[in-house]
C-alpha positions in Angstrom: -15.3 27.4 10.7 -14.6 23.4 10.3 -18.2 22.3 10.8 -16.4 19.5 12.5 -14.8 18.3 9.5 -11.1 17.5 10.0 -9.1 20.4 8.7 -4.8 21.1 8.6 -3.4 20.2 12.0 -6.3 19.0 13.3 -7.1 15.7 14.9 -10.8 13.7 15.3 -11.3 10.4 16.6 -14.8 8.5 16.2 -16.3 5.7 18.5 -15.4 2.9 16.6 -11.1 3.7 17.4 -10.1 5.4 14.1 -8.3 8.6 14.6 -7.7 10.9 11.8 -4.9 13.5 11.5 -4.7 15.9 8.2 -1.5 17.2 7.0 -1.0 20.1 5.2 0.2 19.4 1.1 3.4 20.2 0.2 4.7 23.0 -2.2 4.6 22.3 -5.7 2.1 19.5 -6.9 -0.5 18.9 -4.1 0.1 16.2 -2.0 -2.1 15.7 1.2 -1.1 13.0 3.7 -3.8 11.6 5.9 -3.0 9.3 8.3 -5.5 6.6 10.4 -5.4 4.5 13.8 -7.1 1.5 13.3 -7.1 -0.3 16.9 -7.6 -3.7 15.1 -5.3 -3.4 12.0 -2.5 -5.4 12.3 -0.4 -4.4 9.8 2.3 -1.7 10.5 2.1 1.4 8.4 4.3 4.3 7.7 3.4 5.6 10.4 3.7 2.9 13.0 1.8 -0.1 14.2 -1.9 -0.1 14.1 -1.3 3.3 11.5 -2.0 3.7 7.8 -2.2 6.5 5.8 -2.6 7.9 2.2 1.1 7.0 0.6 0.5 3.5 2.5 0.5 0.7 -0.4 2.3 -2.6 -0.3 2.1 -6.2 -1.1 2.4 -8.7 1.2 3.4 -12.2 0.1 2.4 -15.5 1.4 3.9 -18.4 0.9 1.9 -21.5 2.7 2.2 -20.3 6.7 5.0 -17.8 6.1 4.0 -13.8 5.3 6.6 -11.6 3.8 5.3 -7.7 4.6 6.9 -4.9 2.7 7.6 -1.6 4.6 8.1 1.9 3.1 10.1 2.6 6.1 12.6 -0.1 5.8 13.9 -2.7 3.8 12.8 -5.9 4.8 14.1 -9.3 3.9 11.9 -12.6 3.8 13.2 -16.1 4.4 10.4 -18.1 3.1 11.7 -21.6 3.9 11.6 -22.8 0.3 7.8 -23.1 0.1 5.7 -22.1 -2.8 4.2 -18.4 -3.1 0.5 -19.0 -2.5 -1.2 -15.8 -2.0 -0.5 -12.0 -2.7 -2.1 -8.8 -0.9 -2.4 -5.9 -1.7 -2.5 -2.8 0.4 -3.7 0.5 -0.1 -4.6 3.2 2.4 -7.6 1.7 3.7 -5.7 -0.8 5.4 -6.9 -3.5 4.4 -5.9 -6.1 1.5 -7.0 -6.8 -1.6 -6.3 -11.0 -2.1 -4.8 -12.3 -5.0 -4.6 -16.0 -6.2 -3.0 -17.3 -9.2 -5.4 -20.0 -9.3 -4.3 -21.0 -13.5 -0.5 -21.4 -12.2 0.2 -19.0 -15.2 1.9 -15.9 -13.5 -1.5 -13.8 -13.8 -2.4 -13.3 -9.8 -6.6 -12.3 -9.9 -8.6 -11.0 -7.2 -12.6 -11.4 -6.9 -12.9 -7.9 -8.2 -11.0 -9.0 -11.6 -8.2 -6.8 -10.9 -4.5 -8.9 -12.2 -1.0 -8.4 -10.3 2.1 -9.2 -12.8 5.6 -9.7 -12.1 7.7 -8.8 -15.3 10.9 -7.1 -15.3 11.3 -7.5 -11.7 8.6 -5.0 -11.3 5.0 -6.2 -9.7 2.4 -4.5 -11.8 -1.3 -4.2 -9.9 -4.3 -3.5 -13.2 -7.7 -2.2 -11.9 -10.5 -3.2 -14.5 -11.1 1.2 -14.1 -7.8 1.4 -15.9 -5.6 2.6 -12.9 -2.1 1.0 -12.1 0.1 0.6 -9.2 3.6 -0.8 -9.6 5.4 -2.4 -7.0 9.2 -3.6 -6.5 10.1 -7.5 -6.0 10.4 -6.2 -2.0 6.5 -5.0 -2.3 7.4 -1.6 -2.0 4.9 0.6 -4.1 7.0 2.7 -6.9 3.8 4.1 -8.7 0.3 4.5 -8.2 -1.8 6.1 -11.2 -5.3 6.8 -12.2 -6.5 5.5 -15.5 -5.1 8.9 -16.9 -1.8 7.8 -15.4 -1.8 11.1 -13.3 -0.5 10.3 -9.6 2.4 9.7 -7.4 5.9 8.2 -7.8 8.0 6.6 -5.1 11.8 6.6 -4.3 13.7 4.7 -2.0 17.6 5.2 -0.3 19.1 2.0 -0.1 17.1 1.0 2.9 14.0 3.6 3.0 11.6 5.8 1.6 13.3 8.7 -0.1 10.4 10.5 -1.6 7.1 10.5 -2.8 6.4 13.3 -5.5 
């Protein structure tokens, strides 16, 4: 008995437009995708537009009026006109971005939470004060998220898309 908890296969939607669906893990290490309809998120996930879910993290660059959003289903390319990179977000499964501002001009991006985004080696590297790390590609494209015990998941792309995430 579910208790009305979402359970494997199951779907539950709330008032307020998000919709849950819970997947089962796959063999091996556990790995649970969840995925969430936000009617007002307007980001596109995995999933679709409007969707996010729990592989869903990205940056999004902005460079004065012009956003480049990375996709884990495709390969996207970004003319940003020239103009300087202003801002940096970061999203994670919630959907909604963390903001980053290099406001030194020395290469260290902050947020308001004191968590730093790095680009070194061509490799974007997100530092939570808990100790956790998430690095990302120069595309935005997350290529590992881990705890502060540096336990979690690694991603792999084909040429053009998401290849796996083990």
């Amino acid at each position: 008995m579910s208790h009305g908890i979402p359970h494997a296969g199951s779907d539950a939607t709330w008032t307020n437009g998000t919709s849950v669906s819970v997947s089962d893990s796959t063999a091996g290490v556990s790995l649970q995708v969840n995925r969430n309809y936000i009617k007002n998120l307007a980001r596109t996930g995995v999933f679709g537009k409007k969707w996010t879910s729990s592989i869903d993290y990205s940056l999004t660059f902005e460079f004065q009026d012009v956003g480049c959003w990375a996709r884990l289903d495709s390969l996207t390319t970004c003319n940003n006109g020239g103009k300087p990179l202003t801002a940096i977000y970061a999203y994670n499964p919630s959907g909604y971005p963390l903001s980053f501002t290099d406001t030194d001009g020395n290469g260290i991006w902050t947020s308001d939470h004191g968590d730093t985004l790095t680009l070194a080696a061509n490799t974007w590297t997100l530092a939570h004060g808990s100790g956790a790390k998430t690095t990302f590609d120069t595309n935005g494209r997350p290529l590992t998220i881990k705890d502060e015990r540096a336990i979690g998941l690694t991603y792999a792309y084909s040429p053009s898309d998401t290849a796996r995430v083990s």
